[in-house]
Backbone as a printed PyTorch tensor [residue, N CA C, xyz], in Angstrom:
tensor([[[ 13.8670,  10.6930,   7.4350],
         [ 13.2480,   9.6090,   8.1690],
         [ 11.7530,   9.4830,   7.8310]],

        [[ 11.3080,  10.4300,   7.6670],
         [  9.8810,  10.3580,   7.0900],
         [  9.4350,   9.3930,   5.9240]],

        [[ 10.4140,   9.7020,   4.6900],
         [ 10.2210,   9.0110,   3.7410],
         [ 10.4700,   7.3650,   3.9240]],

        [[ 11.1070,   7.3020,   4.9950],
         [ 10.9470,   5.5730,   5.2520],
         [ 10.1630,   4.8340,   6.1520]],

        [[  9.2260,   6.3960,   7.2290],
         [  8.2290,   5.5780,   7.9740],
         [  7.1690,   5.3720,   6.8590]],

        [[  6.9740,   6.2580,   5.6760],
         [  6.2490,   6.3800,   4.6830],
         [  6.1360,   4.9090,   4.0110]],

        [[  7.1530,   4.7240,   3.9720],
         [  7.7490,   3.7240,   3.1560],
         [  7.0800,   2.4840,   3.8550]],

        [[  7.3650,   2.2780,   5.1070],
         [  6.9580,   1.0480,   6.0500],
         [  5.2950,   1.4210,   5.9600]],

        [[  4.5150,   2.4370,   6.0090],
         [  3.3650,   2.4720,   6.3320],
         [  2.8630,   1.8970,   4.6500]],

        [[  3.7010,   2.4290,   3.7820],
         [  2.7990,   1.6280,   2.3790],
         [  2.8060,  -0.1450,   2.5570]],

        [[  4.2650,  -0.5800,   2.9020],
         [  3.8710,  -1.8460,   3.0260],
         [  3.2080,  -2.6390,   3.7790]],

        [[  2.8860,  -2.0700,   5.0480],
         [  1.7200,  -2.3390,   5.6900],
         [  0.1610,  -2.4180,   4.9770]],

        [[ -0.1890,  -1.2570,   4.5340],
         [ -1.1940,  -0.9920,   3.6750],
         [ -1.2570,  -2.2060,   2.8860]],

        [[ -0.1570,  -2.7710,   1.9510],
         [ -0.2570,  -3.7360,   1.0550],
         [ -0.4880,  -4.9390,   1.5520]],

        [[  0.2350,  -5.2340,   2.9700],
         [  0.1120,  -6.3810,   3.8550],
         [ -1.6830,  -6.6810,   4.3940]],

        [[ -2.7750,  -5.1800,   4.6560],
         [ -3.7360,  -5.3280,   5.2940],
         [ -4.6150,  -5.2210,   4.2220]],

        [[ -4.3380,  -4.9960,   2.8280],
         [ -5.0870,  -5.2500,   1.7490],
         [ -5.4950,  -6.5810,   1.1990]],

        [[ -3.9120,  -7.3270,   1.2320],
         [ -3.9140,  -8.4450,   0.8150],
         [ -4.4660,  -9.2680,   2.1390]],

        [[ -4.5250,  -9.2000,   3.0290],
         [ -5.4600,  -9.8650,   4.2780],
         [ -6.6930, -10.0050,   3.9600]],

        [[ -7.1840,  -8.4250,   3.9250],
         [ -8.2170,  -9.1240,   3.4460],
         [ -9.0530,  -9.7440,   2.7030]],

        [[ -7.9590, -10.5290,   1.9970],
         [ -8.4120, -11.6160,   0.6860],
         [ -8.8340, -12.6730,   1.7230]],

        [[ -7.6360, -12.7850,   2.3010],
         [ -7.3660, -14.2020,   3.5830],
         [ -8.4270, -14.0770,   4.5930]],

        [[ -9.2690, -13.1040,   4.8480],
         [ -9.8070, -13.8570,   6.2490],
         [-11.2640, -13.7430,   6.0310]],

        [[-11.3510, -14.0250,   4.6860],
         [-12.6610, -14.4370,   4.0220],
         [-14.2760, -13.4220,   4.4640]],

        [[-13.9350, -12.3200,   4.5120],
         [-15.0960, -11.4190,   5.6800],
         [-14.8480, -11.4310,   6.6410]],

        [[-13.6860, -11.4680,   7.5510],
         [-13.3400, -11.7720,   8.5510],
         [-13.8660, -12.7660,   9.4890]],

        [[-14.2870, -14.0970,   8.4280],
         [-14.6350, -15.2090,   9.3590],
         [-13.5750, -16.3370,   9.7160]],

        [[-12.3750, -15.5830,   9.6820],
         [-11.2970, -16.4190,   9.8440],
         [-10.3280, -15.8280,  10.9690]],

        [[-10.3580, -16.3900,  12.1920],
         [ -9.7630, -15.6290,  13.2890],
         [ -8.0860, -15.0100,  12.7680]],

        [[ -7.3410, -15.8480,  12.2590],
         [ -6.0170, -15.5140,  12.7450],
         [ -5.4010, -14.3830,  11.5940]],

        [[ -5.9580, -14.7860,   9.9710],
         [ -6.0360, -13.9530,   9.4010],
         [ -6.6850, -12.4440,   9.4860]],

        [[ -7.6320, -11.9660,  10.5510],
         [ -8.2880, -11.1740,  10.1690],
         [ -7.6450, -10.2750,  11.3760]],

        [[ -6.9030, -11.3560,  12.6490],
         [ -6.1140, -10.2240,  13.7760],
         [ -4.9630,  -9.9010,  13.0820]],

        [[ -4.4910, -10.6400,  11.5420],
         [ -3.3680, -10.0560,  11.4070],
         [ -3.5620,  -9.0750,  10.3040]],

        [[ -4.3950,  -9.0330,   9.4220],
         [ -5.0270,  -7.9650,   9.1810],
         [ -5.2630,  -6.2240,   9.8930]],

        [[ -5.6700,  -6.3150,  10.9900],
         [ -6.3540,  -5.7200,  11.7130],
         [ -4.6320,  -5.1890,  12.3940]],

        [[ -3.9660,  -5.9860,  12.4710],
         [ -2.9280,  -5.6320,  13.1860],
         [ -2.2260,  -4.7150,  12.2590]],

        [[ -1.8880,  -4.9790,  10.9620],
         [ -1.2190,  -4.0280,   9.7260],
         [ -1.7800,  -3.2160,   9.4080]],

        [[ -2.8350,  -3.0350,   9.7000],
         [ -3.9250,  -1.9710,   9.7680],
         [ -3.3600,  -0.4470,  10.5410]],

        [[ -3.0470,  -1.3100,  11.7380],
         [ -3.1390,  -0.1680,  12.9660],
         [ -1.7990,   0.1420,  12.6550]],

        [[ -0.8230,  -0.4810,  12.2860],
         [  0.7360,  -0.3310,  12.3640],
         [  1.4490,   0.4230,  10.7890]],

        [[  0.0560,   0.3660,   9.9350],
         [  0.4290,   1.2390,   8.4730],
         [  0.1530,   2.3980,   8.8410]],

        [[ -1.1430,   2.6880,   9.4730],
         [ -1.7910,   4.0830,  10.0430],
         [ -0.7180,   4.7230,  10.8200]],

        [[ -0.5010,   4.4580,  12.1720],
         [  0.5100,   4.6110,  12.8060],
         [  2.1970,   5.3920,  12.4490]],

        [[  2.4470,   4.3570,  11.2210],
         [  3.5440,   4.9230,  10.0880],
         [  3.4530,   5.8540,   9.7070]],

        [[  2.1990,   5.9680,   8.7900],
         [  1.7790,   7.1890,   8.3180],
         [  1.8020,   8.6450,   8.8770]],

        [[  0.8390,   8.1560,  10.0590],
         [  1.2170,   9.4150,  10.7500],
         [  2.6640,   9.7440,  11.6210]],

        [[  3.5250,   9.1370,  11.7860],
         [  4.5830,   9.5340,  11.9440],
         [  5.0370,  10.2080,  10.8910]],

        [[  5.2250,   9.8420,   9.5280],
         [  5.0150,  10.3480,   8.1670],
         [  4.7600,  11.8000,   7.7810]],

        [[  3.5110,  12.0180,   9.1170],
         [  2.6740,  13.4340,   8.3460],
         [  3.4450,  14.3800,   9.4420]],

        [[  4.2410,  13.6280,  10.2190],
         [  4.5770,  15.0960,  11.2870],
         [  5.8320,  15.7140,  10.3980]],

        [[  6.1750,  15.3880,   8.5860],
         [  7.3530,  15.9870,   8.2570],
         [  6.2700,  16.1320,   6.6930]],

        [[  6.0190,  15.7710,   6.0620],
         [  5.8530,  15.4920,   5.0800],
         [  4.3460,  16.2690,   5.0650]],

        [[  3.9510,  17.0320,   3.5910],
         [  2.8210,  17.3360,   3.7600],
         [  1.6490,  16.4650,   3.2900]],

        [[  0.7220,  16.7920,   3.7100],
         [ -0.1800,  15.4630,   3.8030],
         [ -0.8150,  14.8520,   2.7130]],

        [[ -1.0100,  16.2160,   1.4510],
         [ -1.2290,  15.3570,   0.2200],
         [ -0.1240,  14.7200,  -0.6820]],

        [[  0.8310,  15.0300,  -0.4520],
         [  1.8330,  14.4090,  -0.8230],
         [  1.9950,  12.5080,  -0.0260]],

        [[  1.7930,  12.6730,   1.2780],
         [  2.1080,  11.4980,   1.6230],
         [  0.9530,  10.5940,   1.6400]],

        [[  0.0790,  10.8870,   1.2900],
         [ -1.0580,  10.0950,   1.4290],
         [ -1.2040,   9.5060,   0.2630]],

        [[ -1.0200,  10.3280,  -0.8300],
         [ -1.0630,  10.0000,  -2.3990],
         [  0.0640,   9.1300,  -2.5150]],

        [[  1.3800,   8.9360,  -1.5300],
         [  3.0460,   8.0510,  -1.5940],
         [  1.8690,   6.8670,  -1.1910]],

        [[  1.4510,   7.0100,   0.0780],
         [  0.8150,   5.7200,   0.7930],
         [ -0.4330,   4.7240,   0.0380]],

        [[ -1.0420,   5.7810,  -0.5460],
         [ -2.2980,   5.0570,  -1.3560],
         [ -1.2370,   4.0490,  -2.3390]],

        [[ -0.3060,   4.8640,  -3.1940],
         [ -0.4700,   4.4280,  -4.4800],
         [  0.7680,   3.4160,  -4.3100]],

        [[  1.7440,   3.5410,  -3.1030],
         [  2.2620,   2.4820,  -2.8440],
         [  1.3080,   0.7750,  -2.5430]],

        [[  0.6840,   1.2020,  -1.7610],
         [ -0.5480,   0.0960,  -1.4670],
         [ -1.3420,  -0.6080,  -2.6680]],

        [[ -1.6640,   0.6740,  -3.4570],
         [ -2.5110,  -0.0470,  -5.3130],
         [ -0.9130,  -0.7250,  -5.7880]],

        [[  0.2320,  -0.1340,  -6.3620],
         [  0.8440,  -0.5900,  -6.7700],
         [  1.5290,  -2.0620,  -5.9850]],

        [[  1.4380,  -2.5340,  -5.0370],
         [  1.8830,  -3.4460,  -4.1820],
         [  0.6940,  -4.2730,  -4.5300]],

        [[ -0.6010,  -4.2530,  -4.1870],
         [ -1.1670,  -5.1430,  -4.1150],
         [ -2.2920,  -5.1280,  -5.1480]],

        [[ -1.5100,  -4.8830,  -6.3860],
         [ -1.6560,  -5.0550,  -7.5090],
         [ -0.8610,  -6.0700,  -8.2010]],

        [[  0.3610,  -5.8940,  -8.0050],
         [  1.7310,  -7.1510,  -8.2710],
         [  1.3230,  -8.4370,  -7.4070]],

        [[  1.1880,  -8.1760,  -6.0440],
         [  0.7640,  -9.4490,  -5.4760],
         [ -0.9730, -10.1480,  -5.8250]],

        [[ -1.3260,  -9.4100,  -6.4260],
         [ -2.7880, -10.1530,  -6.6660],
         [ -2.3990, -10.9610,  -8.1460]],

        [[ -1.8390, -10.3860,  -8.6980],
         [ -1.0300, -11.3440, -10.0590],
         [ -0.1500, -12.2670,  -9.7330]],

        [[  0.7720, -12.3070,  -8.6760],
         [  1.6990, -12.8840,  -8.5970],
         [  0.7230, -14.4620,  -7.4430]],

        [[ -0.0840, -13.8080,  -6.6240],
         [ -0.7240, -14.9150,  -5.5110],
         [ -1.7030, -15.8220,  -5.9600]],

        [[ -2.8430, -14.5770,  -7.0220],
         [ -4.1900, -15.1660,  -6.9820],
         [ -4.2840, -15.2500,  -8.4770]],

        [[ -3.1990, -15.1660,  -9.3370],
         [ -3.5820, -15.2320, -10.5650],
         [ -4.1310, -13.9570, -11.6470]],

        [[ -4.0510, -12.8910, -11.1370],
         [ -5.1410, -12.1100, -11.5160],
         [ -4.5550, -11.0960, -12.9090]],

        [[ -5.0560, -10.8670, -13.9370],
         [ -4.7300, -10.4650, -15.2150],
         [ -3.2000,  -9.6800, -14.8900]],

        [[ -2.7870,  -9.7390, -15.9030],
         [ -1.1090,  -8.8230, -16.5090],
         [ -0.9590,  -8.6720, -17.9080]],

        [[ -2.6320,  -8.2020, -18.2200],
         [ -2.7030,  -7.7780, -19.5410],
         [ -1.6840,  -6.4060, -19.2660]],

        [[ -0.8290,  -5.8500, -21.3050],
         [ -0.5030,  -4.7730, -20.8750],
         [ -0.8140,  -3.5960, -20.3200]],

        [[ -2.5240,  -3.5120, -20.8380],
         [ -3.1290,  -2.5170, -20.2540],
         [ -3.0360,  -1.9380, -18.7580]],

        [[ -3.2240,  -3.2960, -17.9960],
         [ -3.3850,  -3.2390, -16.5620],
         [ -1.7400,  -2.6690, -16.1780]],

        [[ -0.6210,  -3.7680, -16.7000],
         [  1.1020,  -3.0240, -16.2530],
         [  0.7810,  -1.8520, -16.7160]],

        [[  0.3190,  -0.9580, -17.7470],
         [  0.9680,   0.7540, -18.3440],
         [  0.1630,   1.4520, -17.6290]],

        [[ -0.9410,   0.8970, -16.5720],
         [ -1.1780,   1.9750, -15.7690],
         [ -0.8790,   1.6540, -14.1750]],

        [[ -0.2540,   1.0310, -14.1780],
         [  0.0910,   0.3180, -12.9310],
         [  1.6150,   1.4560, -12.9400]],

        [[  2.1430,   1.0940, -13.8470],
         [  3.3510,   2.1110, -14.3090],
         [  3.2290,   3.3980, -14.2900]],

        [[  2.0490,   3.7200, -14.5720],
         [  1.6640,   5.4370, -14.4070],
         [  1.0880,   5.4980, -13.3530]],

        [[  1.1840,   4.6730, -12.3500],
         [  1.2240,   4.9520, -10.9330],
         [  2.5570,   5.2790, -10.5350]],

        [[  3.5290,   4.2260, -10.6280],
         [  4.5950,   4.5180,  -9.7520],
         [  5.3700,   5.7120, -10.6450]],

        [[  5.1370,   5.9330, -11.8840],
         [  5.5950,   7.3220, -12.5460],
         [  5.4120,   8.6670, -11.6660]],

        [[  3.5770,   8.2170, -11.2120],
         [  3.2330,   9.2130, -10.2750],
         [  3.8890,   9.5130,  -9.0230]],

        [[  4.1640,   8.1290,  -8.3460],
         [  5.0180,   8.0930,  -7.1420],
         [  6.5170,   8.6590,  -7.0920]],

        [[  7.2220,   8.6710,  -8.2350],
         [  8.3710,   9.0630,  -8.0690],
         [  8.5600,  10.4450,  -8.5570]],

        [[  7.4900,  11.2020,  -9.3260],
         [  7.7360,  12.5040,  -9.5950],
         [  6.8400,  12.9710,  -7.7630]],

        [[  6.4170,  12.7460,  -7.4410],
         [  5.9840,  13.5960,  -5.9100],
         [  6.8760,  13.3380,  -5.3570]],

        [[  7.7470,  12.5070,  -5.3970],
         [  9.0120,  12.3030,  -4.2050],
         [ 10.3780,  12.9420,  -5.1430]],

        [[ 10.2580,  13.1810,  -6.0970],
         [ 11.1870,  14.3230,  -6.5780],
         [ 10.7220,  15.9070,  -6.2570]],

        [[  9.3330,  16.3500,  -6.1260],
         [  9.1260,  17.6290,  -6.1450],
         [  9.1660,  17.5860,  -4.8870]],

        [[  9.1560,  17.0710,  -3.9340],
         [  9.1370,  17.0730,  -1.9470],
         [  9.7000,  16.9890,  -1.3560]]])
């Protein structure tokens, strides 16, 4: 169960990253409570997360879920490069992600 509050707390992370594209410095009310809201509810995950999982392990799942997420969505939303360079290390992220969730 851990590995899927893990799981929910990365996509949160990706959800309150990509916010704050949207609420411009937070001068935009509705974007920035929903921001603020994925915020509290990735954290939250997480630490449900850490009461099984050890903590550099899950933090390093949570970060690099979050870079790798809102890395795809900044290409896919805002346009933003998909030179190969940027995919082969985007890839040696989630390389990273799936050998820690094999050794754990």
């Amino acid at each position: 169960m851990a590995w899927i509050y893990l799981a929910i707390a990365g996509l949160f992370e990706i959800g309150w990253a990509i916010g704050l594209k949207y609420t411009e410095g937070f001068s935009k009310l509705w974007p920035s409570v929903a921001t603020v809201g994925a915020m509290i509810i990735s954290l939250a995950f997480l630490g449900l997360a850490l009461k099984s999982l050890p903590v550099g392990t899950a933090y390093a799942v949570w970060t690099g879920i979050g870079a790798v997420g809102t890395a795809a969505l900044g290409i896919y939303l805002f346009g933003e490069s998909a030179d190969i360079a940027r995919l082969g290390c985007i890839g040696l992220i989630v390389a990273g992600l799936v050998g820690l969730k094999m050794v754990s």
